[in-house]
C-alpha positions as CSV (number, residue, x, y, z in Angstrom):
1,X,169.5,-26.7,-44.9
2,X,172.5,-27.1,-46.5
3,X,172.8,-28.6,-50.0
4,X,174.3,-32.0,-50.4
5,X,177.9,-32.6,-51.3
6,X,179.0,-29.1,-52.0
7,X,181.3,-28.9,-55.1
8,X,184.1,-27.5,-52.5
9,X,183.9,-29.4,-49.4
10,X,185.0,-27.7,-46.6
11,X,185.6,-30.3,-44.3
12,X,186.6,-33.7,-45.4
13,X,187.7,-35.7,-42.8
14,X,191.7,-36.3,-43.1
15,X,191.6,-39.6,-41.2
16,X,193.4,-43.0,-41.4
17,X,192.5,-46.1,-40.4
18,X,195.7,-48.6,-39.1
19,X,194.4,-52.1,-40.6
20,X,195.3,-54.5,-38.4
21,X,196.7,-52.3,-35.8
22,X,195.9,-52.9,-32.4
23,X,196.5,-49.2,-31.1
24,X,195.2,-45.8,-32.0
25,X,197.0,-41.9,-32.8
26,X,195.9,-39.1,-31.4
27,X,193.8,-36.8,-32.9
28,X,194.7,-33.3,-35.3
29,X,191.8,-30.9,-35.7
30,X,190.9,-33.0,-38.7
31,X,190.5,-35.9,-37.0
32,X,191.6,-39.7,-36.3
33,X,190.7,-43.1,-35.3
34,X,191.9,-46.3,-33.6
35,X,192.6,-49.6,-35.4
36,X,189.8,-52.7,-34.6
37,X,187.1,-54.3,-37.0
38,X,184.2,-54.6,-35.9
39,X,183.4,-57.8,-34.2
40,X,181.2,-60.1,-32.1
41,X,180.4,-58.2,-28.4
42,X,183.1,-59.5,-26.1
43,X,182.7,-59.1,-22.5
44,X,184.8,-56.0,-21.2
45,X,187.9,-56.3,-19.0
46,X,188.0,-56.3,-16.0
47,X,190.0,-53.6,-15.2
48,X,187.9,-51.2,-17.3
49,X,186.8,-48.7,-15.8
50,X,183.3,-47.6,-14.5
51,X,181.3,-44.5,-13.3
52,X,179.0,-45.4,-9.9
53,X,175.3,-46.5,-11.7
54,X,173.9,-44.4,-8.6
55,X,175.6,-41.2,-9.5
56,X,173.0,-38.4,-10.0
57,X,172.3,-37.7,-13.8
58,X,174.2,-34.7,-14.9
59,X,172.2,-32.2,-16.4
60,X,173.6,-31.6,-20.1
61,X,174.4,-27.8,-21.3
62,X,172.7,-27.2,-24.6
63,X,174.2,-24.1,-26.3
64,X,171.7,-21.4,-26.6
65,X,172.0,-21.5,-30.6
66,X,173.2,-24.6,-31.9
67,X,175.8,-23.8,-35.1
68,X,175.0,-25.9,-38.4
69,X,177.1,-23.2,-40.6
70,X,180.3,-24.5,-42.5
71,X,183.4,-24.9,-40.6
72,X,181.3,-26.2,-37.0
73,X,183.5,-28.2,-35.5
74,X,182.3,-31.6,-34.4
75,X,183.8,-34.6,-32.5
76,X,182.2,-37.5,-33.8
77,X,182.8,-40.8,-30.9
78,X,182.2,-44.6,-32.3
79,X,182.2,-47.8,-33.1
80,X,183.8,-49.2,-36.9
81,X,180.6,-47.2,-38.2
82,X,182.1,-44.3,-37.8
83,X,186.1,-44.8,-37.5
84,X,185.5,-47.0,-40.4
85,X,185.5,-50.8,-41.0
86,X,185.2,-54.2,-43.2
87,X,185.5,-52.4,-46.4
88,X,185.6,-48.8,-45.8
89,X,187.9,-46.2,-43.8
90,X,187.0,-43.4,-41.5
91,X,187.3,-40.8,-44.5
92,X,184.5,-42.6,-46.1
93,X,182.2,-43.6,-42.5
94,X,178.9,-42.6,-42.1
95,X,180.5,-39.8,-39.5
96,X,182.8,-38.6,-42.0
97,X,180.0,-38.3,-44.9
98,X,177.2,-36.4,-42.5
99,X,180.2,-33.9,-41.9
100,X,180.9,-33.4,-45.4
101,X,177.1,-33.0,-45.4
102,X,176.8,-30.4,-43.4
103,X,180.1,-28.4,-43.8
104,X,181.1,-29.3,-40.6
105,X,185.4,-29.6,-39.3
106,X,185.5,-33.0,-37.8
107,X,187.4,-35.0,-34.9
108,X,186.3,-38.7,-35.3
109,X,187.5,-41.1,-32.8
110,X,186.7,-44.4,-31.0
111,X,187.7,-48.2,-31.6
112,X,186.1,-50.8,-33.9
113,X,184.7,-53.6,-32.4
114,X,184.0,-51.7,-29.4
115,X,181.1,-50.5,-27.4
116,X,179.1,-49.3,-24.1
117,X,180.0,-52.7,-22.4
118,X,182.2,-54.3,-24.9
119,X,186.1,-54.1,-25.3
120,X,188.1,-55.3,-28.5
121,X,190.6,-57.2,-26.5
122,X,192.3,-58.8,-29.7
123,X,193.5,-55.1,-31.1
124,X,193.8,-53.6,-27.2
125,X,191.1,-51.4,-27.1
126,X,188.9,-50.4,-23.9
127,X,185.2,-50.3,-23.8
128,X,183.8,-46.4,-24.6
129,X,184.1,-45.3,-21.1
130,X,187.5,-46.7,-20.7
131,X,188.8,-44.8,-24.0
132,X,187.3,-41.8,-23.0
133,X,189.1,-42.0,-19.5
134,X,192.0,-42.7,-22.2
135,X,191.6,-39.3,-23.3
136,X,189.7,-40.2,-26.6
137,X,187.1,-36.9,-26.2
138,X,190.3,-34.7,-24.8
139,X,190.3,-33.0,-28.4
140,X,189.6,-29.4,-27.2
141,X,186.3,-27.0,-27.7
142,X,183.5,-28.6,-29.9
143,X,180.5,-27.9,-31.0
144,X,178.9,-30.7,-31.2
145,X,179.2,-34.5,-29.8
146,X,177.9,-37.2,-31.2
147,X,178.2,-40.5,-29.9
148,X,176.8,-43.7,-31.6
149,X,177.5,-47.3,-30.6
150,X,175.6,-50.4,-29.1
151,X,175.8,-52.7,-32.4
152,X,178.6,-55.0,-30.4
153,X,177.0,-54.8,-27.4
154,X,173.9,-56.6,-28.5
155,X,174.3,-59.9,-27.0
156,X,175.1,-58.5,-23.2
157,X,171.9,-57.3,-20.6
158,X,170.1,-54.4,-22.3
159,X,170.0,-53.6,-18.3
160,X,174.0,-53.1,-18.9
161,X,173.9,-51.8,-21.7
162,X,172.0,-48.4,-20.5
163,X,173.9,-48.5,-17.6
164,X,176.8,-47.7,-18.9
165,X,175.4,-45.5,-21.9
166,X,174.5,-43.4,-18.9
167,X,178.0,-43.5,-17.4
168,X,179.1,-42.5,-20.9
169,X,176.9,-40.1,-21.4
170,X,177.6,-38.7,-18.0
171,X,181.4,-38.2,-18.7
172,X,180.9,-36.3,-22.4
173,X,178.6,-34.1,-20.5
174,X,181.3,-33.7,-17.8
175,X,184.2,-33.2,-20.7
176,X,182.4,-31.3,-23.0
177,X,179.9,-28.7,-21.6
178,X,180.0,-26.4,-24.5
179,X,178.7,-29.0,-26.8
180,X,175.7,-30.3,-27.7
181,X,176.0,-33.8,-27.2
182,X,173.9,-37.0,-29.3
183,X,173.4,-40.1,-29.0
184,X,172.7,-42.4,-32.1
185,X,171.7,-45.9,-31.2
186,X,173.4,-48.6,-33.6
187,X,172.8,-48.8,-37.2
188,X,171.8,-52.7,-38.2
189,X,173.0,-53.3,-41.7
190,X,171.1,-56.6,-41.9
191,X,169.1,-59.4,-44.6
192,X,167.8,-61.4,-41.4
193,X,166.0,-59.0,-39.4
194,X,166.5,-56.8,-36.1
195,X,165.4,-58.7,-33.4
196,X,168.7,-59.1,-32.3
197,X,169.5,-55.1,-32.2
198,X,166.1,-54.6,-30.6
199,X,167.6,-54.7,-26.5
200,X,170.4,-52.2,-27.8
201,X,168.1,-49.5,-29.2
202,X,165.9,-50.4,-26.2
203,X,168.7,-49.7,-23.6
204,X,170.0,-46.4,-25.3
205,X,167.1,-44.5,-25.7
206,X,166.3,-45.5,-21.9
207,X,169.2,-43.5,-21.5
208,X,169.4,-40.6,-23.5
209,X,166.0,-40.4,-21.9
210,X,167.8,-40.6,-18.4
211,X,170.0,-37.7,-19.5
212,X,167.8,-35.2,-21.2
213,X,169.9,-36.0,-24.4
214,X,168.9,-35.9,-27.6
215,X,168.8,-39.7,-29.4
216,X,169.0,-40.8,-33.3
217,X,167.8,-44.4,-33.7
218,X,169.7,-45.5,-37.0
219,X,169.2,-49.3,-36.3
220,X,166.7,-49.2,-39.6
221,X,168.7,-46.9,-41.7
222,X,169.7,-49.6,-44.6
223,X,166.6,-52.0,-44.2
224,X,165.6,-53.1,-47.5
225,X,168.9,-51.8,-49.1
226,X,171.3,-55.6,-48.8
227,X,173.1,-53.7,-51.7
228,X,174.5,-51.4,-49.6
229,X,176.1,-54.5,-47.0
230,X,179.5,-55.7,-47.4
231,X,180.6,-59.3,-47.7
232,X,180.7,-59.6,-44.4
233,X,177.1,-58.6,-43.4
234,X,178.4,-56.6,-40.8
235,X,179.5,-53.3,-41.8
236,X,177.7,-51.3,-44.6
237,X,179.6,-50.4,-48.7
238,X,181.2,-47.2,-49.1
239,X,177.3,-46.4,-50.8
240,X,175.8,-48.1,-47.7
241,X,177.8,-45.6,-45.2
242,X,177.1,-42.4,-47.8
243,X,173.4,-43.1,-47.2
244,X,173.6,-43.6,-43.9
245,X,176.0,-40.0,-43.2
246,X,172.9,-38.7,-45.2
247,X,170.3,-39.4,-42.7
248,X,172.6,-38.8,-39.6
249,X,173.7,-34.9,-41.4
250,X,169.3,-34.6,-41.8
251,X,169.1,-35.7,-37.5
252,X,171.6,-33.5,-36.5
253,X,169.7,-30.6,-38.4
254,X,166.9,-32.2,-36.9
255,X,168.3,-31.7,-33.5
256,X,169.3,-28.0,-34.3
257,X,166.0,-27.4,-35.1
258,X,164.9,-28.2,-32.7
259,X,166.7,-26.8,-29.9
Protein backbone atom coordinates (compact mmCIF):
# COMPACT_ATOMS: atom_id res chain seq x y z
CA UNK A 1 0.00 0.00 0.00
CA UNK A 2 1.06 3.26 -0.44
CA UNK A 3 2.04 5.56 2.40
CA UNK A 4 -0.28 8.40 3.28
CA UNK A 5 0.28 11.93 2.06
CA UNK A 6 3.64 11.62 0.38
CA UNK A 7 5.93 14.60 1.03
CA UNK A 8 5.79 15.18 -3.00
CA UNK A 9 2.37 14.64 -4.08
CA UNK A 10 2.17 13.60 -7.44
CA UNK A 11 -1.25 14.30 -8.24
CA UNK A 12 -3.01 16.99 -6.54
CA UNK A 13 -6.04 17.73 -8.14
CA UNK A 14 -5.87 21.40 -10.00
CA UNK A 15 -9.60 21.97 -9.81
CA UNK A 16 -11.96 24.94 -9.20
CA UNK A 17 -15.11 25.21 -8.04
CA UNK A 18 -17.41 28.32 -9.72
CA UNK A 19 -19.44 29.39 -6.40
CA UNK A 20 -22.61 30.34 -7.42
CA UNK A 21 -22.21 29.43 -11.00
CA UNK A 22 -24.83 27.69 -12.57
CA UNK A 23 -22.70 26.01 -15.45
CA UNK A 24 -19.66 23.87 -15.55
CA UNK A 25 -15.83 23.86 -17.70
CA UNK A 26 -14.58 21.17 -19.24
CA UNK A 27 -12.17 19.16 -18.01
CA UNK A 28 -7.90 19.32 -18.43
CA UNK A 29 -6.02 16.08 -17.48
CA UNK A 30 -5.98 17.50 -14.02
CA UNK A 31 -9.40 17.72 -13.62
CA UNK A 32 -12.66 20.03 -13.08
CA UNK A 33 -16.03 20.41 -11.79
CA UNK A 34 -19.41 22.06 -12.26
CA UNK A 35 -20.87 24.81 -10.09
CA UNK A 36 -24.14 23.62 -7.61
CA UNK A 37 -24.23 23.10 -3.70
CA UNK A 38 -25.60 20.44 -2.61
CA UNK A 39 -29.19 20.54 -1.96
CA UNK A 40 -32.54 18.89 -1.09
CA UNK A 41 -33.44 15.92 -4.00
CA UNK A 42 -35.51 17.78 -6.57
CA UNK A 43 -37.39 15.88 -8.97
CA UNK A 44 -35.44 15.62 -12.47
CA UNK A 45 -36.61 17.36 -15.63
CA UNK A 46 -38.41 16.19 -17.70
CA UNK A 47 -36.52 16.32 -20.61
CA UNK A 48 -33.72 14.42 -19.04
CA UNK A 49 -32.77 11.77 -20.50
CA UNK A 50 -33.09 8.01 -19.77
CA UNK A 51 -31.62 4.55 -20.82
CA UNK A 52 -34.71 1.78 -21.42
CA UNK A 53 -34.96 0.01 -17.55
CA UNK A 54 -35.31 -3.36 -19.77
CA UNK A 55 -32.04 -3.01 -21.51
CA UNK A 56 -29.89 -6.11 -20.86
CA UNK A 57 -27.13 -5.49 -18.19
CA UNK A 58 -23.82 -4.80 -19.86
CA UNK A 59 -21.21 -6.89 -18.75
CA UNK A 60 -18.32 -4.56 -17.25
CA UNK A 61 -14.52 -5.07 -18.54
CA UNK A 62 -12.26 -5.39 -15.59
CA UNK A 63 -8.68 -4.86 -16.62
CA UNK A 64 -6.66 -7.90 -16.09
CA UNK A 65 -4.24 -6.02 -13.59
CA UNK A 66 -5.73 -3.19 -11.97
CA UNK A 67 -2.82 -0.13 -11.66
CA UNK A 68 -2.57 1.50 -8.01
CA UNK A 69 1.09 2.92 -8.87
CA UNK A 70 1.61 6.73 -8.91
CA UNK A 71 0.51 8.66 -11.85
CA UNK A 72 -2.89 6.11 -12.52
CA UNK A 73 -5.16 8.16 -13.95
CA UNK A 74 -8.58 8.25 -12.56
CA UNK A 75 -11.91 9.97 -13.37
CA UNK A 76 -13.62 10.52 -10.34
CA UNK A 77 -17.93 11.29 -11.23
CA UNK A 78 -20.08 12.95 -8.26
CA UNK A 79 -22.17 14.76 -6.29
CA UNK A 80 -20.71 18.15 -4.07
CA UNK A 81 -18.83 15.24 -2.12
CA UNK A 82 -16.54 15.01 -4.53
CA UNK A 83 -16.66 18.33 -6.84
CA UNK A 84 -16.65 20.00 -3.62
CA UNK A 85 -19.29 21.92 -1.53
CA UNK A 86 -20.71 24.00 1.63
CA UNK A 87 -17.30 24.75 2.85
CA UNK A 88 -14.81 23.07 0.83
CA UNK A 89 -13.67 22.96 -3.01
CA UNK A 90 -13.03 20.05 -5.29
CA UNK A 91 -9.12 20.38 -4.49
CA UNK A 92 -9.93 19.53 -1.01
CA UNK A 93 -13.11 16.70 -1.73
CA UNK A 94 -13.02 13.47 -0.51
CA UNK A 95 -12.18 12.49 -4.42
CA UNK A 96 -9.46 14.76 -4.55
CA UNK A 97 -7.86 13.60 -1.10
CA UNK A 98 -8.14 9.47 -1.93
CA UNK A 99 -6.16 10.61 -5.16
CA UNK A 100 -3.52 12.32 -3.42
CA UNK A 101 -3.68 9.09 -1.32
CA UNK A 102 -2.87 6.91 -3.63
CA UNK A 103 -0.68 8.86 -6.21
CA UNK A 104 -3.23 8.77 -8.58
CA UNK A 105 -3.69 11.79 -11.81
CA UNK A 106 -7.26 12.80 -11.40
CA UNK A 107 -10.34 14.03 -13.67
CA UNK A 108 -13.14 14.90 -11.11
CA UNK A 109 -16.39 15.92 -12.57
CA UNK A 110 -20.17 16.04 -11.84
CA UNK A 111 -22.65 18.73 -10.42
CA UNK A 112 -23.56 19.46 -6.76
CA UNK A 113 -26.82 18.98 -5.78
CA UNK A 114 -27.26 16.38 -8.23
CA UNK A 115 -27.91 12.75 -8.45
CA UNK A 116 -29.16 9.32 -10.03
CA UNK A 117 -32.75 10.78 -10.32
CA UNK A 118 -32.23 14.26 -9.17
CA UNK A 119 -31.35 17.49 -11.18
CA UNK A 120 -30.09 20.87 -9.70
CA UNK A 121 -32.49 22.88 -11.66
CA UNK A 122 -31.56 26.27 -9.81
CA UNK A 123 -27.67 26.19 -11.18
CA UNK A 124 -28.81 24.23 -14.59
CA UNK A 125 -27.54 21.04 -14.07
CA UNK A 126 -28.97 17.50 -15.39
CA UNK A 127 -29.37 14.43 -13.38
CA UNK A 128 -25.98 11.94 -13.74
CA UNK A 129 -27.19 10.36 -16.75
CA UNK A 130 -28.13 13.51 -18.40
CA UNK A 131 -24.45 14.99 -17.74
CA UNK A 132 -22.94 12.12 -18.86
CA UNK A 133 -24.97 12.20 -22.19
CA UNK A 134 -23.50 15.89 -21.76
CA UNK A 135 -20.23 14.56 -22.19
CA UNK A 136 -19.20 14.80 -18.48
CA UNK A 137 -17.11 11.08 -18.71
CA UNK A 138 -15.83 12.10 -22.43
CA UNK A 139 -12.33 12.79 -20.71
CA UNK A 140 -10.30 10.18 -22.72
CA UNK A 141 -8.60 6.71 -21.49
CA UNK A 142 -8.86 6.07 -17.64
CA UNK A 143 -7.93 3.77 -15.41
CA UNK A 144 -10.29 3.79 -13.09
CA UNK A 145 -14.01 5.12 -12.62
CA UNK A 146 -15.50 5.84 -9.78
CA UNK A 147 -18.83 7.00 -9.36
CA UNK A 148 -20.50 7.98 -6.01
CA UNK A 149 -23.86 9.72 -5.56
CA UNK A 150 -27.49 8.96 -4.11
CA UNK A 151 -27.22 11.42 -0.97
CA UNK A 152 -29.84 13.87 -2.92
CA UNK A 153 -31.79 11.32 -4.18
CA UNK A 154 -32.92 10.07 -0.80
CA UNK A 155 -36.39 11.22 -0.66
CA UNK A 156 -37.39 9.73 -4.31
CA UNK A 157 -38.47 5.61 -4.74
CA UNK A 158 -35.36 3.51 -3.82
CA UNK A 159 -37.22 1.54 -6.85
CA UNK A 160 -35.94 4.72 -9.04
CA UNK A 161 -33.27 5.23 -7.56
CA UNK A 162 -31.50 1.71 -8.74
CA UNK A 163 -33.09 2.10 -11.85
CA UNK A 164 -31.36 4.59 -12.93
CA UNK A 165 -27.95 3.73 -11.09
CA UNK A 166 -28.29 0.91 -13.52
CA UNK A 167 -28.75 3.17 -16.51
CA UNK A 168 -25.76 5.06 -15.19
CA UNK A 169 -23.78 2.35 -14.59
CA UNK A 170 -24.71 0.99 -17.93
CA UNK A 171 -23.41 4.07 -19.91
CA UNK A 172 -19.76 4.32 -17.85
CA UNK A 173 -19.42 0.70 -18.82
CA UNK A 174 -20.41 1.63 -22.44
CA UNK A 175 -17.89 4.90 -22.30
CA UNK A 176 -15.22 3.61 -20.53
CA UNK A 177 -14.34 -0.12 -21.15
CA UNK A 178 -10.80 0.11 -20.31
CA UNK A 179 -11.62 1.16 -16.74
CA UNK A 180 -12.48 -0.38 -13.83
CA UNK A 181 -15.51 1.18 -12.85
CA UNK A 182 -16.98 1.75 -8.81
CA UNK A 183 -19.70 2.64 -7.40
CA UNK A 184 -19.71 4.29 -3.84
CA UNK A 185 -23.07 4.68 -2.30
CA UNK A 186 -23.59 8.27 -0.50
CA UNK A 187 -21.62 9.26 2.41
CA UNK A 188 -24.21 10.54 5.35
CA UNK A 189 -22.48 13.18 7.33
CA UNK A 190 -25.11 13.25 9.98
CA UNK A 191 -26.01 13.98 14.20
CA UNK A 192 -29.66 12.48 13.64
CA UNK A 193 -29.17 9.19 12.28
CA UNK A 194 -29.37 7.25 8.81
CA UNK A 195 -32.63 6.17 8.39
CA UNK A 196 -33.20 8.54 5.91
CA UNK A 197 -30.03 7.38 3.62
CA UNK A 198 -31.02 3.79 4.30
CA UNK A 199 -33.46 3.38 0.64
CA UNK A 200 -30.35 5.01 -1.15
CA UNK A 201 -27.57 2.62 -0.05
CA UNK A 202 -30.38 -0.05 -0.43
CA UNK A 203 -31.10 0.88 -4.14
CA UNK A 204 -27.26 1.15 -5.14
CA UNK A 205 -25.94 -1.81 -4.00
CA UNK A 206 -29.09 -3.52 -5.74
CA UNK A 207 -27.42 -2.27 -8.59
CA UNK A 208 -23.85 -2.59 -8.57
CA UNK A 209 -25.17 -6.11 -7.79
CA UNK A 210 -27.25 -5.94 -11.15
CA UNK A 211 -23.97 -4.96 -12.90
CA UNK A 212 -21.25 -7.19 -11.53
CA UNK A 213 -19.62 -3.86 -10.24
CA UNK A 214 -17.79 -3.39 -7.45
CA UNK A 215 -19.71 -1.08 -4.59
CA UNK A 216 -18.17 1.15 -1.58
CA UNK A 217 -20.93 1.87 0.99
CA UNK A 218 -19.52 5.29 2.63
CA UNK A 219 -23.00 6.18 4.11
CA UNK A 220 -21.29 5.52 7.84
CA UNK A 221 -17.93 6.96 7.11
CA UNK A 222 -18.16 10.08 9.64
CA UNK A 223 -20.67 8.48 12.22
CA UNK A 224 -19.67 9.57 15.52
CA UNK A 225 -17.28 12.26 14.10
CA UNK A 226 -20.19 15.76 14.19
CA UNK A 227 -16.71 17.46 14.31
CA UNK A 228 -16.00 16.83 11.04
CA UNK A 229 -19.79 18.36 9.71
CA UNK A 230 -20.02 21.81 8.53
CA UNK A 231 -22.55 24.39 9.65
CA UNK A 232 -24.83 23.23 7.43
CA UNK A 233 -25.12 19.51 8.42
CA UNK A 234 -24.89 18.63 5.00
CA UNK A 235 -21.58 18.54 3.61
CA UNK A 236 -18.49 17.34 5.73
CA UNK A 237 -15.15 20.06 7.02
CA UNK A 238 -12.15 20.13 4.92
CA UNK A 239 -10.97 17.33 8.11
CA UNK A 240 -14.36 15.64 7.55
CA UNK A 241 -13.64 15.17 3.60
CA UNK A 242 -9.67 14.21 4.45
CA UNK A 243 -11.07 11.31 6.42
CA UNK A 244 -13.34 10.36 4.28
CA UNK A 245 -10.63 10.42 0.83
CA UNK A 246 -8.79 8.19 3.43
CA UNK A 247 -11.20 5.36 3.55
CA UNK A 248 -12.33 5.71 -0.15
CA UNK A 249 -8.10 5.58 -1.25
CA UNK A 250 -8.13 2.10 1.38
CA UNK A 251 -11.65 0.70 -0.92
CA UNK A 252 -10.18 1.33 -4.00
CA UNK A 253 -6.99 -0.64 -2.86
CA UNK A 254 -9.49 -2.87 -1.61
CA UNK A 255 -11.02 -3.31 -4.97
CA UNK A 256 -7.49 -3.82 -6.55
CA UNK A 257 -6.94 -6.44 -4.32
CA UNK A 258 -9.17 -7.91 -5.03
CA UNK A 259 -9.54 -8.21 -8.58
Amino acid sequence: MLSRRAAAVLCAASVTLLAGCGGGDTSSDTGSTVAGDRTPAAAPSASAPTLSASAAPSAPTTPSALPTAAGTRALFFGDSYFVGGGTTTADNSMAADAARDLGWAPVIKGGGGTGFVSGNPEFGLENFIGQIRGGALDVGPVSWLVIEGGGNDKDDDPALIQQRAVEVLQEAASEHPEAQLVLVGTLDPTVDGFTDTDGVIGALRAAAEQQGVPYVDAQRWLEGRPELIGPDFDHPTAEGHLLAGQKLADALLAVAAGS
